[in-house]
GUZA-795225 format. One record per residue (C-alpha): x, y, z; residue in one letter; residue number from 1. Coordinates in steps of 0.02 Angstrom, whole numbers, plus 50000, padded with zeros to 5 digits. Example, Ala and Ser with C-alpha at 12.3 -4.5 7.8 and 13.67 -1.06 7.14 Angstrom:
50615, 49775, 50390, A, 1
50684, 49947, 50357, S, 2
***
This chain:
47539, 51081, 52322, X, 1
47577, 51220, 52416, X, 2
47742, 51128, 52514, X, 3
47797, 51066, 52347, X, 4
47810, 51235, 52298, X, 5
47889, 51295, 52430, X, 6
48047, 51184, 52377, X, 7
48082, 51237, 52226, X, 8
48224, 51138, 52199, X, 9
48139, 50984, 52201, X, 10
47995, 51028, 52080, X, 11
48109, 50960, 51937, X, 12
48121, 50795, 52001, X, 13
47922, 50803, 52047, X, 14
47877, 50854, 51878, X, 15
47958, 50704, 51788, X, 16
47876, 50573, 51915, X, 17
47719, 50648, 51908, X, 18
47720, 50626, 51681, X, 19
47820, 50476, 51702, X, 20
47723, 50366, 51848, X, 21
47542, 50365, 51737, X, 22
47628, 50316, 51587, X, 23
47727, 50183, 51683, X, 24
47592, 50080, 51749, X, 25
47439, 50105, 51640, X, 26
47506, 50148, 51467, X, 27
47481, 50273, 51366, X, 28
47322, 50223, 51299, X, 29
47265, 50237, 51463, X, 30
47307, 50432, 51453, X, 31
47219, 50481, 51290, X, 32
47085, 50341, 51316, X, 33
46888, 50422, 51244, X, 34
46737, 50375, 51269, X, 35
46609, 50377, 51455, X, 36
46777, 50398, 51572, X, 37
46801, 50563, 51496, X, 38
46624, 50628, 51569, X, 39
46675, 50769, 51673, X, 40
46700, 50763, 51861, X, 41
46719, 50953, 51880, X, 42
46739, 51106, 51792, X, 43
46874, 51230, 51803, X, 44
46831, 51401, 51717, X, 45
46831, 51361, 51541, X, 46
46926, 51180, 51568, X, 47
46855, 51030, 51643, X, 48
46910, 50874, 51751, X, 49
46875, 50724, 51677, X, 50
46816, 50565, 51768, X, 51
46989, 50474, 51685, X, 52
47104, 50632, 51736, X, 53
47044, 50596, 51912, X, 54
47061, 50418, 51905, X, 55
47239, 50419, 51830, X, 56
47282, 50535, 51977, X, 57
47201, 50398, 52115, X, 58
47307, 50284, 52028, X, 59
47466, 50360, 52020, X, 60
47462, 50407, 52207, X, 61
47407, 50230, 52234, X, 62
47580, 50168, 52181, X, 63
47665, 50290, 52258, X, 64
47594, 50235, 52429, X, 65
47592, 50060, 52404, X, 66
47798, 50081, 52346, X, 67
47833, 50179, 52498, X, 68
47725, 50088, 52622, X, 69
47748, 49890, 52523, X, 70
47658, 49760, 52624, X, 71
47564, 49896, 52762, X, 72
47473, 49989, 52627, X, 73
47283, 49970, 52617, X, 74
47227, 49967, 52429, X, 75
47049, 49998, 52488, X, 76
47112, 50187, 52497, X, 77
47109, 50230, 52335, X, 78
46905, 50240, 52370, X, 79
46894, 50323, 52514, X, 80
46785, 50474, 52481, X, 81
46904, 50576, 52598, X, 82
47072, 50527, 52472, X, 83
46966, 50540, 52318, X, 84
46912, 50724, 52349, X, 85
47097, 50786, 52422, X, 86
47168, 50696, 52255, X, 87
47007, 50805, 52163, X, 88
47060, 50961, 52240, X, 89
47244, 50954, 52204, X, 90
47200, 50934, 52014, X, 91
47064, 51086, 52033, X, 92
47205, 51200, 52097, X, 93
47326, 51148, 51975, X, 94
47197, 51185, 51850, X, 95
47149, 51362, 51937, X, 96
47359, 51398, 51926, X, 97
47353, 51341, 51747, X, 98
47215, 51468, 51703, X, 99
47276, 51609, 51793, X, 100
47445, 51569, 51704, X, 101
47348, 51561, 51548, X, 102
47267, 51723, 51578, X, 103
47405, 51828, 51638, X, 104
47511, 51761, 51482, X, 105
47671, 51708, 51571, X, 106
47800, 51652, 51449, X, 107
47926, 51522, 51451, X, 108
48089, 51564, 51362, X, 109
48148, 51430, 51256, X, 110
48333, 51437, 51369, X, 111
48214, 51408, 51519, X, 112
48130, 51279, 51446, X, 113
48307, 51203, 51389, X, 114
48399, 51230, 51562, X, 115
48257, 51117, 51658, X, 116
48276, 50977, 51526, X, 117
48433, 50951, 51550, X, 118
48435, 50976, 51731, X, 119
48338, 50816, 51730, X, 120
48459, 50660, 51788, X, 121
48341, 50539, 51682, X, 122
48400, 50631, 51533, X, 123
48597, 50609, 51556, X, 124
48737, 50499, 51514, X, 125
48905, 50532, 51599, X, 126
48830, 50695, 51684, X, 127
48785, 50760, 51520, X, 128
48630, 50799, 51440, X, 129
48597, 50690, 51315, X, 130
48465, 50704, 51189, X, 131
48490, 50526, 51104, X, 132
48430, 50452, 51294, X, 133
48333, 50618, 51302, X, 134
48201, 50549, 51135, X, 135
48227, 50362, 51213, X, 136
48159, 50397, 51384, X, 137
48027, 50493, 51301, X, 138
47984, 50361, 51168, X, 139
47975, 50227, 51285, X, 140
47838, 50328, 51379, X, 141
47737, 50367, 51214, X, 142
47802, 50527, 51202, X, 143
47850, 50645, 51061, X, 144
47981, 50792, 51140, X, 145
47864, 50907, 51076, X, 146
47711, 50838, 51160, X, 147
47834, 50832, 51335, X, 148
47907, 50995, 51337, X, 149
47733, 51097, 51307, X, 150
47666, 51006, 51486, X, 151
47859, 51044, 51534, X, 152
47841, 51237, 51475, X, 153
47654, 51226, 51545, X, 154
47724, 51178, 51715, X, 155
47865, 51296, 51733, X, 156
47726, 51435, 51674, X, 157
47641, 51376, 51844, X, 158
47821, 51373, 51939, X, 159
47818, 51571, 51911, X, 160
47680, 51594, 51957, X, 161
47670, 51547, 52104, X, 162
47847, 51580, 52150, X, 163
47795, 51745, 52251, X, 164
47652, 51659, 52327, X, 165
47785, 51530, 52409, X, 166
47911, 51657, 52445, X, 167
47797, 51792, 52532, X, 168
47763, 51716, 52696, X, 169
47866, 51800, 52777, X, 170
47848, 51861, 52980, X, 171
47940, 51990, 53066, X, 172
48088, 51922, 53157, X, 173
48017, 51989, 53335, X, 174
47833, 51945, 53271, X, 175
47896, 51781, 53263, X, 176
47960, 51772, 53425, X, 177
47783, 51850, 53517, X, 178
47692, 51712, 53396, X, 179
47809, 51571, 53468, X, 180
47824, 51633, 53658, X, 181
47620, 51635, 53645, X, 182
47605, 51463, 53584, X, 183
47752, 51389, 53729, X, 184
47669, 51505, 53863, X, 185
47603, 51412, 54022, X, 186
47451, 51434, 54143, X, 187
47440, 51368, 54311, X, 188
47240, 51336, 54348, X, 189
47152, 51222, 54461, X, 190
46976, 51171, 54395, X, 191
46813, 51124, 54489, X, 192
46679, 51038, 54388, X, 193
46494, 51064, 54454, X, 194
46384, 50920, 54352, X, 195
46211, 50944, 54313, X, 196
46164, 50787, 54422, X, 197
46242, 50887, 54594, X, 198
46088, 50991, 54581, X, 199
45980, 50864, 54536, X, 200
45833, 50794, 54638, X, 201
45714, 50657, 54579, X, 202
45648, 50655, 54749, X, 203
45560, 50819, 54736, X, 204
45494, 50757, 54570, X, 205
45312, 50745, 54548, X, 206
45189, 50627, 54461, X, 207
45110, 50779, 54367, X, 208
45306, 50850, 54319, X, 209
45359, 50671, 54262, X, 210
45226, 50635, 54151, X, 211
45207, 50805, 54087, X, 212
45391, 50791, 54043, X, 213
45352, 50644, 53965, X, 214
45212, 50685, 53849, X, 215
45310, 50829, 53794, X, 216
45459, 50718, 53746, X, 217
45370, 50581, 53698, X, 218
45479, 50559, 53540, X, 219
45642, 50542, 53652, X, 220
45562, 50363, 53696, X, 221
45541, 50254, 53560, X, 222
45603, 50094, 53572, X, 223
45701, 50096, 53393, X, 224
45650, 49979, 53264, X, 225
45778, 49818, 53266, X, 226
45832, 49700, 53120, X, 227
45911, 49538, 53077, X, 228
45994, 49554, 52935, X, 229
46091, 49397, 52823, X, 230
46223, 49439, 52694, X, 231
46355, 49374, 52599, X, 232
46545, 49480, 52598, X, 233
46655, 49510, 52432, X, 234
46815, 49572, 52527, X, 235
46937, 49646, 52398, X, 236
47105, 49593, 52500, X, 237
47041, 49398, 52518, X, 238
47018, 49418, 52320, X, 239
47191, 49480, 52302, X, 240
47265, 49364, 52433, X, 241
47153, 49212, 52332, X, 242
47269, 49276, 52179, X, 243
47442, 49220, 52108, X, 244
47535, 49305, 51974, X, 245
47621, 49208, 51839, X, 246
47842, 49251, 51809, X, 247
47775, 49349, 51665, X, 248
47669, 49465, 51740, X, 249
47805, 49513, 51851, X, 250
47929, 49532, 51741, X, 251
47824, 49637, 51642, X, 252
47749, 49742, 51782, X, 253
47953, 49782, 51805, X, 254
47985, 49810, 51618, X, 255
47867, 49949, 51617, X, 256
47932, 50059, 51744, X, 257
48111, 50012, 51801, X, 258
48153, 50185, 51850, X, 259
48023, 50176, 51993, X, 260
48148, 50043, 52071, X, 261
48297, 50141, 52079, X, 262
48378, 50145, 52282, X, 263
48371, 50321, 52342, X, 264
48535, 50296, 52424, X, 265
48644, 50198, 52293, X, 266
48546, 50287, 52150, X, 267
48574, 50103, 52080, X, 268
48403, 49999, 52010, X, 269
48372, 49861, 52116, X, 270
48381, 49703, 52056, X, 271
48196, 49589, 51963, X, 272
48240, 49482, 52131, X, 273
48241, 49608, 52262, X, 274
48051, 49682, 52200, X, 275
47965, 49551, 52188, X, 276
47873, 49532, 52309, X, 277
47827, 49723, 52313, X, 278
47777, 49701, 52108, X, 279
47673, 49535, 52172, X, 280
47603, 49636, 52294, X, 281
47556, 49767, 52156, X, 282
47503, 49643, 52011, X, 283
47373, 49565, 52154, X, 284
47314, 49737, 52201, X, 285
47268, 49764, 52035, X, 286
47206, 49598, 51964, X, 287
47102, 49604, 52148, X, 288
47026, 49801, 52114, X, 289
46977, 49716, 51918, X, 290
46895, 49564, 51987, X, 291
46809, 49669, 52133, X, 292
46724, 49806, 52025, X, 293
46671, 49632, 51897, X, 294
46591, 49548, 52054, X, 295
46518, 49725, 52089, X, 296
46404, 49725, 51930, X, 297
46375, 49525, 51933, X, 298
46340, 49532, 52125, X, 299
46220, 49680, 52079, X, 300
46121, 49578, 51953, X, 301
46109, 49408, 52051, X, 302
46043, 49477, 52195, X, 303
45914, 49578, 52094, X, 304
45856, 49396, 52028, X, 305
45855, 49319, 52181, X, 306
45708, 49457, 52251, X, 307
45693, 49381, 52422, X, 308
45822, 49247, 52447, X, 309
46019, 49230, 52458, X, 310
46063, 49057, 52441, X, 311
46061, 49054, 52263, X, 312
46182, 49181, 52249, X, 313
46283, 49112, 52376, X, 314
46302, 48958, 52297, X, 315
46326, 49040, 52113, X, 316
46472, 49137, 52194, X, 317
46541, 49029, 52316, X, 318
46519, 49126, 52441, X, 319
46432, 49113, 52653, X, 320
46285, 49169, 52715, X, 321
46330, 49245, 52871, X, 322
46191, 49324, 53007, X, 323
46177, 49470, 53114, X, 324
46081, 49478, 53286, X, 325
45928, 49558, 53301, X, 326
45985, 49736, 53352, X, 327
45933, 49912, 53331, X, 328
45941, 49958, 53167, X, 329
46057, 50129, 53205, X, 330
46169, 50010, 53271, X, 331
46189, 49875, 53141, X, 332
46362, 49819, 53101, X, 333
46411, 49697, 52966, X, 334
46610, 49611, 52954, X, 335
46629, 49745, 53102, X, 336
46587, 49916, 52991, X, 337
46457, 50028, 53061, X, 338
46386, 50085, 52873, X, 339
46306, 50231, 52869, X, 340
46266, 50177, 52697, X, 341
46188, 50007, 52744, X, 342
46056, 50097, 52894, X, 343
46024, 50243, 52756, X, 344
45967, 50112, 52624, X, 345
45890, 50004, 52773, X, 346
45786, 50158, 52813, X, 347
45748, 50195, 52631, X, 348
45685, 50042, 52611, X, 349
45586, 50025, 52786, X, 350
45682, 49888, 52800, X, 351
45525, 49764, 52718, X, 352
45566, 49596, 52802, X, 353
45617, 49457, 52677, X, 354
45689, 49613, 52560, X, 355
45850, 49579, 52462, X, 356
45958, 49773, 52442, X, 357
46065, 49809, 52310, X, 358
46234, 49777, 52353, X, 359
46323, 49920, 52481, X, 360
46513, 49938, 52493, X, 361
46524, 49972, 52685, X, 362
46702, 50021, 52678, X, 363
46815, 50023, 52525, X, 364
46856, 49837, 52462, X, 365
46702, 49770, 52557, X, 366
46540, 49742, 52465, X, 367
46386, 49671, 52565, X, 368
46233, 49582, 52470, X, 369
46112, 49620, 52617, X, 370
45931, 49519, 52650, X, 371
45800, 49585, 52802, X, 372
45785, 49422, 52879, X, 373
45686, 49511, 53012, X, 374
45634, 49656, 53070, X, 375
45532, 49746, 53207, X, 376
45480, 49928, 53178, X, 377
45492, 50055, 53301, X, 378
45371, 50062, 53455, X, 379
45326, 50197, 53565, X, 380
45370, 50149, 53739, X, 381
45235, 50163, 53867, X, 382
45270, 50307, 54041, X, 383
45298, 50157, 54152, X, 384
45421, 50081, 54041, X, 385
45523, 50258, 54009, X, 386
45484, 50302, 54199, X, 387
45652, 50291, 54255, X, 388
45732, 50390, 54103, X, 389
45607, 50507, 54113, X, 390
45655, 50551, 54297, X, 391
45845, 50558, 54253, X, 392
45824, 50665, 54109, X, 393
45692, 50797, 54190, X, 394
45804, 50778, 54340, X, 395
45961, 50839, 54228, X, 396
45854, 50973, 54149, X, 397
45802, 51046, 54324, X, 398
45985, 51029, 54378, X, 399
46056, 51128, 54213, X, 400
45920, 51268, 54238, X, 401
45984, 51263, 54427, X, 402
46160, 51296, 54392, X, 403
46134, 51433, 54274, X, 404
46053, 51522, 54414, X, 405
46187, 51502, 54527, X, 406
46350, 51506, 54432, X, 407
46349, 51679, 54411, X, 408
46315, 51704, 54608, X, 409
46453, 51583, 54646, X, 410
46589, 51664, 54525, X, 411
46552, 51838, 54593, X, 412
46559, 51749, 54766, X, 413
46749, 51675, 54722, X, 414
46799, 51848, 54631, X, 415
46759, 51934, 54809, X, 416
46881, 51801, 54883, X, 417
46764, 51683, 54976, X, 418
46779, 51503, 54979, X, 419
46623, 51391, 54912, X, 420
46590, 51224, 54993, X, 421
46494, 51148, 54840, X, 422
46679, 51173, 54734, X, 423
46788, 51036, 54761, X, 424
46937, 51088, 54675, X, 425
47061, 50998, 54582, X, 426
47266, 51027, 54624, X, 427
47367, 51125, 54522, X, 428
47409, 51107, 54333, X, 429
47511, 51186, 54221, X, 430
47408, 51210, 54024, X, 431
47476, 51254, 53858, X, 432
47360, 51309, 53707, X, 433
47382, 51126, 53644, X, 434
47341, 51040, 53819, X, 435
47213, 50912, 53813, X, 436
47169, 50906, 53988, X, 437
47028, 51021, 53967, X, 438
46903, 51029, 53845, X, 439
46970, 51133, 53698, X, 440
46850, 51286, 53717, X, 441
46911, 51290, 53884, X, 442
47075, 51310, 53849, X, 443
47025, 51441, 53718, X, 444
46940, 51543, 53870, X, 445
47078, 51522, 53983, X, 446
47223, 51603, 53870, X, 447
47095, 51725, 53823, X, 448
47083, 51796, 53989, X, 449
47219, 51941, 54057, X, 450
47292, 51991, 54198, X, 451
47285, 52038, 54351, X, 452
47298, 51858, 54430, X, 453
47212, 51759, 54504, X, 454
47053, 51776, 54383, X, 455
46924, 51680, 54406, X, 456
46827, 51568, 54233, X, 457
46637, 51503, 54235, X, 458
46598, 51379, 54093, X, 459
46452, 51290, 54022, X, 460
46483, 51117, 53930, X, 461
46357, 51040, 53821, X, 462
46295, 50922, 53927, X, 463
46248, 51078, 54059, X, 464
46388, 51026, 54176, X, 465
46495, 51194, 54244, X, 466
46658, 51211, 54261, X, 467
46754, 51326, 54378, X, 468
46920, 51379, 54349, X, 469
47059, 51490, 54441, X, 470
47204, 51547, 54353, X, 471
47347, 51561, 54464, X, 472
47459, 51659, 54362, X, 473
47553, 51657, 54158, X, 474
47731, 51597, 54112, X, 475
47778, 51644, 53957, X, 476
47976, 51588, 53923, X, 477
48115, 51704, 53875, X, 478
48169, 51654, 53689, X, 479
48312, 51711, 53577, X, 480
48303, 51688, 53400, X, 481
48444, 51567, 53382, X, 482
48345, 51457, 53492, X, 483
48331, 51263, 53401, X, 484
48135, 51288, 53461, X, 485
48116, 51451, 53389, X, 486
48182, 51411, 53227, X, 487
48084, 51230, 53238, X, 488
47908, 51337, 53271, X, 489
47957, 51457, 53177, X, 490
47936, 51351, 53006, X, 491
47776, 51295, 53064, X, 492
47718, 51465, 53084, X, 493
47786, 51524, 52925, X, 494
47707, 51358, 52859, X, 495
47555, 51406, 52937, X, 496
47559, 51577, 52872, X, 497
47612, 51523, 52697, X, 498
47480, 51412, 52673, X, 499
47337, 51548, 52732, X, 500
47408, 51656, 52589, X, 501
47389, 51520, 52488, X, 502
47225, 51473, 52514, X, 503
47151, 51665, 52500, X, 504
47250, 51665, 52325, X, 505
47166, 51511, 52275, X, 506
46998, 51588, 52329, X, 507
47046, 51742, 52225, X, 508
47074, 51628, 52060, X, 509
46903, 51522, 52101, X, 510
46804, 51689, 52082, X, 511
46893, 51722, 51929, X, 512
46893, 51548, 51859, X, 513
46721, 51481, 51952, X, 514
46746, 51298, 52003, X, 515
46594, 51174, 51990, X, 516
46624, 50983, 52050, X, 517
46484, 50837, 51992, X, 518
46451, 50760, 52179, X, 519
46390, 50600, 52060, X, 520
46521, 50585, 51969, X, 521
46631, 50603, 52123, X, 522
46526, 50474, 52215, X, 523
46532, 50345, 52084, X, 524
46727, 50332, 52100, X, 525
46702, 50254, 52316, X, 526
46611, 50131, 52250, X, 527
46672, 49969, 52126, X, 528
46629, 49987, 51949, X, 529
***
């Protein structure tokens, strides 16, 4: 929202797609519909989210996508619990902005309100404004001018708001320049990486240490309990490829919204002929997402029936049985998706062998009916059968506790100027803060350390391995503010900047205006209905 704001001039255009593109493709029915979609999916102050706001909103970006990508966007999107809460969020701060407006009683002027109507291109004939097309466009969206221009007034109420919030990130013209010089600034180190295993000796390993090691960790060897699992696959894309719309639902799909086929760069609606294949694409997208969440319910049901066998529902649906190995059952993997859902509800259920599940959507637009066909529970492996990873590990351990001990030794020993044998040192590379040929924390400690050079850096990774490093010395390049670079960084960092400012306001208004989301409500909308 935030970048939207920030260009001002386009929030007129951005307003009128955001009311038009709902009423385009879904009706307005579909906007004041009642009943169990309204249930709330969060709550905003005193105003609440509903389950059909949020849907509406999932849907409208949907087309948008699927118009700008056409034949390389994934449907299966609109579910993804990642999209589904950023869509959630952006109508939560709209609703926070609408409060605060609320609250702080900012006014619209009926000029104001007047001068963005008829800035709107939609709304003219000839390059005037013209309110004969003006009630037409409306009308044809189910739309009174009074109902449009209170979300129109409501909207530039926000704009005003949040005007000052867009226009204050501002940094000091030589701030800038430190900020950007810091970020392009280079550091010459060579590295030497000391593993865990260097120090290492399973020779000097005991009996006694080994299987003491052992019985300690016994629960790091447990052979994992495996599974065989059948299912059968709904895949929401095969529906909509299985699918062929008739001339009418094309030319109807068109009908409703031929202002969402206007060329950007002729301004000019394309032709019934030249979208067609984009509005089939559409029409099968949607007849597919109807028919998925039907089979959803119906899958649901038949497999409940079954109890213990698939076949029956196979054969009602018309669908394959299809088998899995017998593998661990952290690893399982159905149609190639690793489900965290599927091993969570395998767990739940201990996995009982001959056990129909209820159906799991592994990824969105795949649904799984899932039978245990077998399954072997965990077993505790014996200390002859874990003897070799019982040496490696204990070997690791007495490694990592070794190098602690002498890492500090060895950096005072390379900060006094000597030269270590057990380093074998890397050549020369130049890092930047985004560099990627170190680990990220790293990098953090390398441009956090300061002259004089060389300096020499001692680092533990997670896995206990050291690393060494000697900074040779810091470029940091000469910039002027005309520079194309500075200027290009330079709107990052003011993005960067802006959008901090932003996000502290918005905290500000969520203390004011506490914000409350239903997790089951949001759940419910990854899955089919």
């Amino acid at each position: 929202m935030f970048e939207v704001i920030r260009k001002k001039k386009r929030i007129a255009q951005g307003i009128l797609l955001l009311l038009i593109l709902p009423f385009a493709f879904f009706g307005v029915e579909h906007y004041f519909s009642s009943g169990p979609n309204r249930l709330e999916v969060a709550k905003v102050g005193d105003t609440v989210v509903t389950v059909a706001e949020l849907q509406r909103a999932l849907e409208d970006r949907t087309a948008q996508l699927r118009q700008q990508f056409g034949a390389n966007f994934d449907v299966r999107i609109a579910r993804d619990p990642v999209f589904v809460e950023m869509i959630l969020r952006e109508l939560i701060e709209r609703r926070l902005v609408q409060a605060e407006a609320a609250r702080a009683r900012v006014v619209v002027t009926p000029e104001t309100l007047q001068r963005a109507i008829a800035s709107f291109e939609v709304f003219q004939q000839d390059g005037q404004f013209s309110y004969t097309r003006y009630e037409t466009v409306l009308r044809a969206q189910g739309l009174t001018p009074k109902a449009f221009e209170a979300m129109l007034a409501q909207d530039l109420a926000v704009q005003r708001l949040v005007e000052p919030i867009a226009q204050g990130a501002i940094v000091p013209r030589e701030q800038m320049l430190q900020l950007v010089a810091q970020q392009l600034e280079e550091r010459e180190v060579r590295v030497a990486v000391r593993t865990a295993l260097h120090e290492a000796d399973p020779a000097r390993l005991s009996e006694d240490d080994l299987r003491a090691y052992y019985e300690a960790n016994a629960s790091r060897y447990v052979e994992p309990a495996k599974v065989r699992l059948q299912y059968l696959l709904v895949d929401e894309a095969e529906i909509g490829r299985s699918l062929t719309p008739s001339e009418s639902d094309l030319r109807s799909l068109y009908e409703q919204a031929p202002e969402l086929f206007r060329d950007p760069a002729t301004q000019q609606l394309r032709a019934f002929a030249d979208v067609r294949e984009v509005l089939a694409d559409s029409w099968r997208a949607r007849q597919a997402r109807v028919r998925y969440g039907e089979l959803h319910e119906e899958l649901g049901n038949a497999v409940f029936e079954a109890i213990d066998r698939l076949d029956p529902v196979a054969e009602r649906f018309g669908l394959e049985i299809h088998e899995t190995g017998l593998v661990p059952l952290q690893e399982v993997e159905i149609a190639g998706v690793k489900s965290d859902k599927l091993i969570a509800a395998l767990q739940e259920a201990q996995a009982k062998e001959g056990q129909n599940l209820d159906p799991i959507e592994l990824a969105p637009g795949k649904l799984a009916a899932v039978r245990v066909a077998e399954y072997v529970p965990p077993r505790q492996m014996t200390f002859d059968e874990a003897r070799e990873r019982v040496t490696q590990d204990l070997a690791r351990e007495k490694g990592r506790e070794r190098l602690r001990e002498l890492a500090p030794l060895w950096l005072d020993r390379l900060t006094q100027g000597e030269a270590l044998p057990e380093l074998s040192w890397q050549p020369a590379r130049s890092v930047t803060r985004a560099s990627s040929v170190l680990p990220p924390e790293l990098v953090d400690e390398v441009f956090r350390a300061v002259a004089p050079w060389p300096r020499y850096l001692a680092w533990e990774a997670e896995n206990g391995d050291h690393w060494f490093v000697r900074i040779e010395g810091a470029r940091r390049p000469q910039l002027q503010a005309d520079d194309p670079m500075v200027r290009f960084a330079g709107e990052r960092i003011r993005s960067v900047v802006g959008n901090v400012e932003w996000r502290a306001w918005l905290r500000t208004l969520e203390a004011r205006h506490p914000v409350v989301i239903r997790r089951e409500a949001l759940q419910a909308l990854t899955t089919a209905q």
